[in-house]
N, C-alpha and C positions, 0 to 999 in steps of 0.2 A: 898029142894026147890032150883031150879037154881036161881041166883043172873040174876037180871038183866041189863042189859047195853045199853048204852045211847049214840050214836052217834052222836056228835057235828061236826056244816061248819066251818069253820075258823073264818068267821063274829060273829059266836055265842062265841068262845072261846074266842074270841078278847073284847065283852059286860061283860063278865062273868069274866074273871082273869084281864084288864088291858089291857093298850097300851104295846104290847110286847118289850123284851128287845133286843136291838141294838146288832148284833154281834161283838164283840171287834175286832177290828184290831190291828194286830200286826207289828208294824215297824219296821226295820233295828235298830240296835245301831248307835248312832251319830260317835262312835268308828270308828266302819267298814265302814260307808259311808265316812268317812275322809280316812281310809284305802285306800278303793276302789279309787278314787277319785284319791291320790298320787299316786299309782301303772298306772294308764288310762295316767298323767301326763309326769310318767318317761317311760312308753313304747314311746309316740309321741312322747320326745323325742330323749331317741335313734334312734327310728325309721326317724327321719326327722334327724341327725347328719349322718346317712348313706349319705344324697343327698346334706346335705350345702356344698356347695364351696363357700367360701369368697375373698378368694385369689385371686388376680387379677395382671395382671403386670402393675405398673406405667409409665405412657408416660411421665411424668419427671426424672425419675429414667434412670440407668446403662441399657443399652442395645446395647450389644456388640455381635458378633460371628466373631471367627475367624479358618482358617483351615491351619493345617501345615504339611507338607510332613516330612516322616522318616529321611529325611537329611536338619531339619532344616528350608526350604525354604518355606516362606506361599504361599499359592497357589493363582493362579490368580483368579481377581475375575470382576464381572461389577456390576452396578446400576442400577436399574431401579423404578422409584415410591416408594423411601425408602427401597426397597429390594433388597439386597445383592446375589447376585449366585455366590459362588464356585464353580472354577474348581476342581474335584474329584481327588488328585494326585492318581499317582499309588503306591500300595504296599500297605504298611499301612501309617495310617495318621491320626493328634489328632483333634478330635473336640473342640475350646473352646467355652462357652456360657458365659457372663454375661448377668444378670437380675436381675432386683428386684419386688418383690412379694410385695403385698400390702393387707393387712385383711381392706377390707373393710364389717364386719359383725360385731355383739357385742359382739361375743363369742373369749374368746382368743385360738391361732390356735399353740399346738406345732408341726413343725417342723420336723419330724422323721430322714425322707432321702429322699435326693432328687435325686435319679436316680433310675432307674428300672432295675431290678435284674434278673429278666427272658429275659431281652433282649439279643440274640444270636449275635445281631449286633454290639452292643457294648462291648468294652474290656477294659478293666482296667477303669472301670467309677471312677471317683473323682469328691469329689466335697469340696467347701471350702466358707468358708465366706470372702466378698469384704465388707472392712470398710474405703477403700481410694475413695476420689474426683473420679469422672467418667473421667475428665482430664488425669489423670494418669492411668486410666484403661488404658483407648483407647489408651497409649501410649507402654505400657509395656506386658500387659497382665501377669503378674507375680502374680501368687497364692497367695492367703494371709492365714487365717486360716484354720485349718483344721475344717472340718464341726464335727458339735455333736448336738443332738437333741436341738431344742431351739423353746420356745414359741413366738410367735408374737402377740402382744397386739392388743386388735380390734383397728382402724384408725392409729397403725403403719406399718414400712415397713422394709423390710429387704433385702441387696443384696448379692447373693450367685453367684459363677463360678463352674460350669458345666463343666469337662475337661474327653472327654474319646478317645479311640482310634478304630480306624476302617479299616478296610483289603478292599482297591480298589474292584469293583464289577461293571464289564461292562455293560453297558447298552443297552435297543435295541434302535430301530426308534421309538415306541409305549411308552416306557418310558424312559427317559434319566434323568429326575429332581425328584428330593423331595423336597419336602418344611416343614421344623420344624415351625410350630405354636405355639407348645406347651411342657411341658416336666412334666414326671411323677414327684410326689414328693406323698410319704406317710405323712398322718398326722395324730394326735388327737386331737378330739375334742368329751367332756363329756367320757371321756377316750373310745372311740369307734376309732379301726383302722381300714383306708379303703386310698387307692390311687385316690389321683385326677388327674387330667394333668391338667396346670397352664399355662395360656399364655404368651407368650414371642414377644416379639418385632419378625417374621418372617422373616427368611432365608433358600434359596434354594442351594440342593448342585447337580451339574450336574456331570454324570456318563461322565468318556470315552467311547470310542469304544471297546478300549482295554485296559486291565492292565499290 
């Protein structure tokens, strides 16, 4: 004898066994969602330590440039609107820069170097920390320590000299000037290395005709 069989709707089976049962839901561990969570945290981090620049130059602080021919004599120079033009001697000739840099961010900013190392232009770059009165800068311009990486605390400041040397480079009618606004310095920050260029108080250095 075949057994017989009884097809039930859903509404019947739902009458007959009960209000059916809920499918469980399975949640993440509290673990991993803290995991996840730190790891989303420290990526935007680094990722935004690639773009912070803090660094700023202070308009009360050291801001000096000065330019000197290979026999000692600084080069002529005029004013105009707070900005300085050098005449470009011939030969070679040193650039010097004070400035001081300013963290105005919350993060503290060390320091690395502060000149740029692929530049073809410059030669023998140095750089050094200035811990004298701007008084006495502007009078001497005499090097003070030599540089080494150094932290700067977020709302302090720090004044460094800039001194490299540079081989005359004629100019035409179309370009005779450059104007320095700014200068590389490497930094870290959340130990993440990357070059900024840091403003400085502006000076232009005018080409001759000839070298």
């Amino acid at each position: 004898m075949t057994p017989q069989t009884t097809d039930f709707t859903a509404d019947e089976l739902t009458r007959i066994i009960g209000t059916p049962l809920r499918t469980r839901r399975h949640f993440p561990h509290p673990g991993l969602l803290f995991l996840a969570g730190l790891l989303l945290v420290l990526a935007l981090a680094v990722v935004g330590s690639f773009h912070y620049q803090p660094l700023k130059h202070r308009d009360d602080g050291i801001a000096s440039s000065r330019v000197v021919g290979s026999n000692g004599v600084i080069a002529s120079s005029t004013q105009k609107n707070d900005v300085v033009t050098w005449l470009e001697p011939k030969g070679l000739f040193t650039v010097t820069v004070v400035f001081t840099v300013y963290n105005g961010g919350r993060l503290p900013v060390t320091i690395e170097r502060a000149s740029d190392p692929t530049s073809i232009q410059r030669l023998n770059d140095q750089v050094y920390f200035e811990p004298r009165p701007a008084s006495q800068v502007s009078a001497d311009f005499n090097v003070g320590t030599k540089f080494f990486p150094f932290t700067v605390s977020a709302g302090y400041d720090l004044t460094m000299i800039d001194r490299w040397t540079e081989r005359c480079v004629p100019g035409s009618k179309s370009v005779s000037y450059r104007t320095i606004k700014a200068l590389p310095v490497s930094i870290r920050i959340l130990e993440v290395h990357h070059m900024v260029m840091v403003p400085i108080h502006p000076f232009r250095i005018k080409s001759p005709a000839s070298c």
